[in-house]
N, C-alpha and C positions, 0 to 999 in steps of 0.2 A: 308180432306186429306191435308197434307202440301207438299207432293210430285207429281211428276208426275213419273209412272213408264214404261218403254217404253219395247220393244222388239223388237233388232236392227237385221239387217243382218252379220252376224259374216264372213259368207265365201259361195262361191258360190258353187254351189251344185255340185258333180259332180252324173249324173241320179238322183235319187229318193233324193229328202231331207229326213236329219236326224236330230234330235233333235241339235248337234252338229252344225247344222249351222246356229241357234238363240243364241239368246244373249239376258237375260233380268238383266233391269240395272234401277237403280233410277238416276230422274236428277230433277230439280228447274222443280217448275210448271211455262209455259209461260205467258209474261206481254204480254197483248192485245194491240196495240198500235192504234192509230188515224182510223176509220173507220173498227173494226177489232173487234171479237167475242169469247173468252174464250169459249171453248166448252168442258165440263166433260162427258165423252164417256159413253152411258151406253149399249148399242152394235155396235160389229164391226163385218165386214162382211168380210166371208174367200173365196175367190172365184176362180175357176183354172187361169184365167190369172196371179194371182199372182205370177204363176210359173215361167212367162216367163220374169218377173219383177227380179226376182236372177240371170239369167245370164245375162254378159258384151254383149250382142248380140244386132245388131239392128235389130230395131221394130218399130214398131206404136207408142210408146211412150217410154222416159228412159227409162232405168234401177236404179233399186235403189244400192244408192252407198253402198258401204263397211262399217258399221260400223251406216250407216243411218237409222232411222225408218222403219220399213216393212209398206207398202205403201195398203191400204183400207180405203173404205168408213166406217164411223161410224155414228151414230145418237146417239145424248144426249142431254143432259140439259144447257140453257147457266148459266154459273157460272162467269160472267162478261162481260158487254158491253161497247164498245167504240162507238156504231154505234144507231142512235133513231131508227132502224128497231127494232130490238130486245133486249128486258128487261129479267135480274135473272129469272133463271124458265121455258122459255120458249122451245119448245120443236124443234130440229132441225135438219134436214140431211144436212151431207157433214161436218163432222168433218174427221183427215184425220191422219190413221196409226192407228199401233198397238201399241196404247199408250192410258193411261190413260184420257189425257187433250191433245188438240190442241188450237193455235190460228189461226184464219183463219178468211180470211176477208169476211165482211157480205154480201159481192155480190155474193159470194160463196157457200153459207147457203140457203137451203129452209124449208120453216117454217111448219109445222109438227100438226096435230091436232091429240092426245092420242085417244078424243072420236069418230074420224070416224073408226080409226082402233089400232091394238093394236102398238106400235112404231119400234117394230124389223120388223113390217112387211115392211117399210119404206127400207130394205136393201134388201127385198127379192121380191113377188109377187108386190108391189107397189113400186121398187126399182128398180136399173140396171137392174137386172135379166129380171122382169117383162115385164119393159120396153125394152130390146130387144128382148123377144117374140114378142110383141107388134110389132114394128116397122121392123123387120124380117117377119113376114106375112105379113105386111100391105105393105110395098116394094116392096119384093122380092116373098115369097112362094104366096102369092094371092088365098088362100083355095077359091073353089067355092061351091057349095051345091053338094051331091054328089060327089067329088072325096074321093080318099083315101090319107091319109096323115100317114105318118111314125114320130115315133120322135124317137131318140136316148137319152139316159139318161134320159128316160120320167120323175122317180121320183123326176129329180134333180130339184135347180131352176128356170132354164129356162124351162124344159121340160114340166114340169107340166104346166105349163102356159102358151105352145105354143101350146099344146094338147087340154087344155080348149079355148082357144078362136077359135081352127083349129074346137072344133065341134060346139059353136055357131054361127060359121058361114055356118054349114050346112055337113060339110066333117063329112067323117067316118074315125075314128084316129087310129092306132096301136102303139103303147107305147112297146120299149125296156127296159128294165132294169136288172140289178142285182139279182137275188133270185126272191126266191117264196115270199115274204113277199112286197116289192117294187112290183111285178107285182100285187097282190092283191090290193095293196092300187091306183095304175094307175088304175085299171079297177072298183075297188068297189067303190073306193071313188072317183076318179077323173073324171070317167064317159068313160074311153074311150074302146071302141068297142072292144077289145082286147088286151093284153098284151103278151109279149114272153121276156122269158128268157133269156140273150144272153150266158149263161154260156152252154145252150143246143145247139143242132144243129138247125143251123140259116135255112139253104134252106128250109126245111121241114115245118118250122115252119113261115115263108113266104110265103111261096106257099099255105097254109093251111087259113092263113089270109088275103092272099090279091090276090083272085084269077082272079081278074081283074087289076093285077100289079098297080104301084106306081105313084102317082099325081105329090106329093112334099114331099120331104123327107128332116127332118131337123134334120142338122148335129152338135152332139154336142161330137163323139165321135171317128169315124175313125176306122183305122185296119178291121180288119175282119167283124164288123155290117157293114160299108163302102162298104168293098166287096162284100157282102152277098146284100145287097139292091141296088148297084146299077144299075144291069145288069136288074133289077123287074122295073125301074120306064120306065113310058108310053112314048110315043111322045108325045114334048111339057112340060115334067117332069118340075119341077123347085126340084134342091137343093139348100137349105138356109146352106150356109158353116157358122156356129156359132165357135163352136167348134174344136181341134181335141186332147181329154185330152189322146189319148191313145198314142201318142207320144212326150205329154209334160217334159218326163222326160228323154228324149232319145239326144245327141245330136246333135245338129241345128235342133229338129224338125223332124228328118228322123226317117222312121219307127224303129218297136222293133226288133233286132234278132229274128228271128222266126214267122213273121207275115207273112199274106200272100202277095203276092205282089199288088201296087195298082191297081183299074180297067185301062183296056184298055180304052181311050178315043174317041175312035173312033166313038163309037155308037151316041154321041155330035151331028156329024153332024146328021146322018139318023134321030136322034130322034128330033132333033132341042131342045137338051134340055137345059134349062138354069143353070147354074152353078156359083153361085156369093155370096163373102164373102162381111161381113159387119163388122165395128167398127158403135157400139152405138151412143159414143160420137161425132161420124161426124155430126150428123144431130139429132138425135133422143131426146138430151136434150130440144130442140126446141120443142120441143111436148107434152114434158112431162105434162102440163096442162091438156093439153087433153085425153091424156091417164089413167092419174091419176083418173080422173072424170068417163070417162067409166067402166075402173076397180074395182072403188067404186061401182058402180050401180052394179057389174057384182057381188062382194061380199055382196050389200048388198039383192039383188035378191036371192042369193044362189048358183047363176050360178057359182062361182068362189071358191074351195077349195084350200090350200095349207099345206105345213106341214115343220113345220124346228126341224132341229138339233142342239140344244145349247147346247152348253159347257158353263162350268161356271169359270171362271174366269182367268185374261190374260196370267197367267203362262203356262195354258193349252192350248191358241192359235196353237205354234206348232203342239202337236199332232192332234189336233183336223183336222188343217190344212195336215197333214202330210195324214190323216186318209182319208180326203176328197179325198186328187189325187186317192189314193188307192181302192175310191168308197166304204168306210165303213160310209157315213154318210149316211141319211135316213132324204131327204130333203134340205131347204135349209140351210148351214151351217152358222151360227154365234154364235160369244162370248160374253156373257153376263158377264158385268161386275158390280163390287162393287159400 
């Protein structure tokens, strides 16, 4: 390739992004400079924080500017080194946007083996995702043998992976998702004790699954499953706050028109339950060795499935992206690219 082709932030979203507020644009491929790594994308990862990365709002981290690269994890190939950690060819995570080509410095980069696993998986089950499963139970939800654990957006990429490690550690899981076809793949393929549709009526179908009410319940999605589960979890409950995608496109955050209202908080005290958000990147990259190692064993055991949603190539990032908030991917979302 003699170009790099990128896909910028055109204009901040006002509720749901539209195709209209990307921008894709060819520009010079970047010179790697003094201790620094040419990295050629060959998947990028579409994830819901991105959402909150379009609007001027503070956060936990910037916002991306106007006109700037849209802001994800990549892994790919290096196509030029300045640094003796890494040589042409070699396989690598933390290339960074929705672009073609980054340079980025090699302290940055962690090195990547094709033969333990396949490389996209690097952004997903053994990626961010993974890793905040990971480090979300090991923290905060603390699954014991025997309780019951809830997940929200079970088939997505954290869910799946919070569900899988919540039952080898002993708990009995119930997995939300989208459709008959997501609940099938949570219970048939990913092993967990039951699945519920959240599109159906939630009390019924709660009460039906979990009739010794709720352990730990982890949150990757808000509104109405929110509602519906929280009034179910036990004394002593932990919620793992990951997520809340169902007011990502609403704004500052506040619910949708037409939700139900949030739970009363009151039951906090009687129940003594815990209730704590996490960012990954606080602590959890510190770990990532360790975790990486476990999760290998867990996939090479069998104990660990997962399943992504690729799109094929960068022009199509938007939608692809657009289609994730909307909960039309099946899995973990990334783009494969040229």
């Amino acid at each position: 390739m003699t170009s790099n082709h990128q896909i910028l932030l055109a204009r901040r979203p006002k509720g749901a992004p539209v195709p209209e507020d990307f921008k894709l644009v060819e520009s010079a491929i970047p010179e790697p400079a003094e201790g620094e790594v040419l990295v050629r994308h060959r998947f990028i990862s579409l994830d819901p924080y991105q959402r909150g990365r379009m609007d001027d709002a503070k956060s936990y981290s910037k916002p991306v500017e106007l006109g700037a690269v849209m802001e994800c994890s990549a892994v790919g190939q290096v196509a030029a080194s300045r640094d003796a950690r890494f040589k042409e060819g070699d396989w690598v995570m933390g290339g960074y946007g929705w672009q073609a080509f980054s340079a980025r410095p090699a302290r940055a980069l962690i090195a990547i083996d094709p033969k333990e696993a396949p490389p996209s998986t690097a952004l997903g089950v053994l990626g961010m995702p993974g890793l905040t499963a990971w480090v979300g139970l090991e923290d905060i939800g603390e699954p014991k043998d025997g309780e019951t654990v809830v997940v929200s957006a079970a088939s997505g990429a954290v869910g799946q992976v919070v569900g899988q490690l919540a039952k080898i550690r002993g708990a009995r899981v119930i997995g939300i998702a989208g459709g008959q076809a997501k609940c099938a793949f949570v219970k048939d393929t990913l092993g967990f004790d039951a699945a519920i549709d959240h599109r159906a009526a939630l009390d019924p179908a709660l009460d039906a699954a979990c009739p010794d009410g709720i352990d730990v319940y982890w949150e990757n999605v808000g509104g109405a499953v929110q509602a519906a589960v929280f009034p179910r979890l036990n004394d002593f409950g932990r919620m793992v706050m990951c997520g809340m995608i169902a007011q990502y496109n609403t704004a500052s955050g506040a619910a949708a028109a037409g939700a139900p209202p949030g739970p009363n908080l009151g039951p906090v005290v009687r129940k003594r339950l815990r209730i704590q958000g996490f960012i990954v990147s606080d602590k959890g990259w510190q770990r990532y060795a360790r975790f990486r190692a476990e999760m290998l064993g867990h996939m090479a055991a069998g104990r660990m499935q997962w399943r992504e949603d690729v799109a094929q190539g960068l022009a199509n990032a938007p939608a692809a992206f657009i289609g994730m908030l909307e909960g039309r991917n099946f899995g973990k979302q990334v783009v494969a690219l040229d």
